[in-house]
C-alpha positions as CSV (number, residue, x, y, z in Angstrom):
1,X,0.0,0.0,0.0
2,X,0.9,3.4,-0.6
3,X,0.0,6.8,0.9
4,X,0.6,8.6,-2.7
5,X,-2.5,8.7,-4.4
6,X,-1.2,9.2,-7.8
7,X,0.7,5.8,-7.0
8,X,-2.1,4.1,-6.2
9,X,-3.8,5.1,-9.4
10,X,-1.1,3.8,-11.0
11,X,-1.2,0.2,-9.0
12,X,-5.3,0.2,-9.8
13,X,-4.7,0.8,-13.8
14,X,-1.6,-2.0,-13.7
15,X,-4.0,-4.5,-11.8
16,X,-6.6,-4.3,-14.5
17,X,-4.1,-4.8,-17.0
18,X,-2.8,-7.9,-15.3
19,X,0.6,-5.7,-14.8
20,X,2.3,-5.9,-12.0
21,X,4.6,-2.7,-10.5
22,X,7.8,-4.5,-11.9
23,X,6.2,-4.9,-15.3
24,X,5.5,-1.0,-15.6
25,X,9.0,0.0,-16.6
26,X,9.3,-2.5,-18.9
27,X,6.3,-1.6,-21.0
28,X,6.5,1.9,-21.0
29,X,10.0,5.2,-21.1
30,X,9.1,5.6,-17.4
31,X,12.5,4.1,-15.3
32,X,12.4,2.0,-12.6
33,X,13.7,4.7,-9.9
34,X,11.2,7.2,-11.1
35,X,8.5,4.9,-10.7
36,X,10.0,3.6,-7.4
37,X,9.9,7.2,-6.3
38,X,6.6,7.8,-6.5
39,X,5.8,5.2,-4.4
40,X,8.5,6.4,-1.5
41,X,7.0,10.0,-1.6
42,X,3.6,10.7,-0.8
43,X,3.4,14.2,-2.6
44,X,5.4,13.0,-5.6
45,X,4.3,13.3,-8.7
46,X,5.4,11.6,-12.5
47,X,6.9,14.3,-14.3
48,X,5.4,15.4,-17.9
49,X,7.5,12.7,-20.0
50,X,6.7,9.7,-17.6
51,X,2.9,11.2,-17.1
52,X,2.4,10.9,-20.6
53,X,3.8,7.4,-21.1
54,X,1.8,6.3,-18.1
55,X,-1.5,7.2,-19.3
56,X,-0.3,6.0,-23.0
57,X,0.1,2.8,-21.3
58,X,-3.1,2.4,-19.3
59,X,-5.3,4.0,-22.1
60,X,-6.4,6.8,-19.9
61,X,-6.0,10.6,-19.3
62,X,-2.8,12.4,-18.1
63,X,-6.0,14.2,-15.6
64,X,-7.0,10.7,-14.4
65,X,-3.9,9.7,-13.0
66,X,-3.0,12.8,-11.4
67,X,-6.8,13.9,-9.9
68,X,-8.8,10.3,-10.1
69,X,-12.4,10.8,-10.7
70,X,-14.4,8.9,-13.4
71,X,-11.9,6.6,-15.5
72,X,-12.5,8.2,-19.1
73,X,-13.5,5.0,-21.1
């Protein structure tokens, strides 16, 4: 568990793609230590670059993953 929202987020969209946290480096130009940070600090937040791959990734908005709210379908 994580007290970063945005992190969780992130978690929540991986889960439904049957991705786990390891996996999300792999698929996408986010790097492991970024993505690790996130989940150390609880007010970080994915820089422009790495928010853009992330919601490339989990077919969702940049707003999504930063704010939450409805998932866009």
């Amino acid at each position: 568990m994580t007290d970063n929202l945005i992190a969780a987020r992130i978690l929540e969209l991986a889960d439904r793609m049957g991705l786990s946290r390891a996996d999300i480096p792999k698929t996408c130009s986010i790097t492991k230590d970024r993505l690790d940070n996130l989940f150390k600090r609880p007010g970080a937040k994915p820089n422009t670059a790495d928010l853009q791959a992330l919601a490339a990734l989990f077919d969702t908005s940049e707003a999504y993953i930063l704010f939450g709210g409805e998932k866009p379908s």
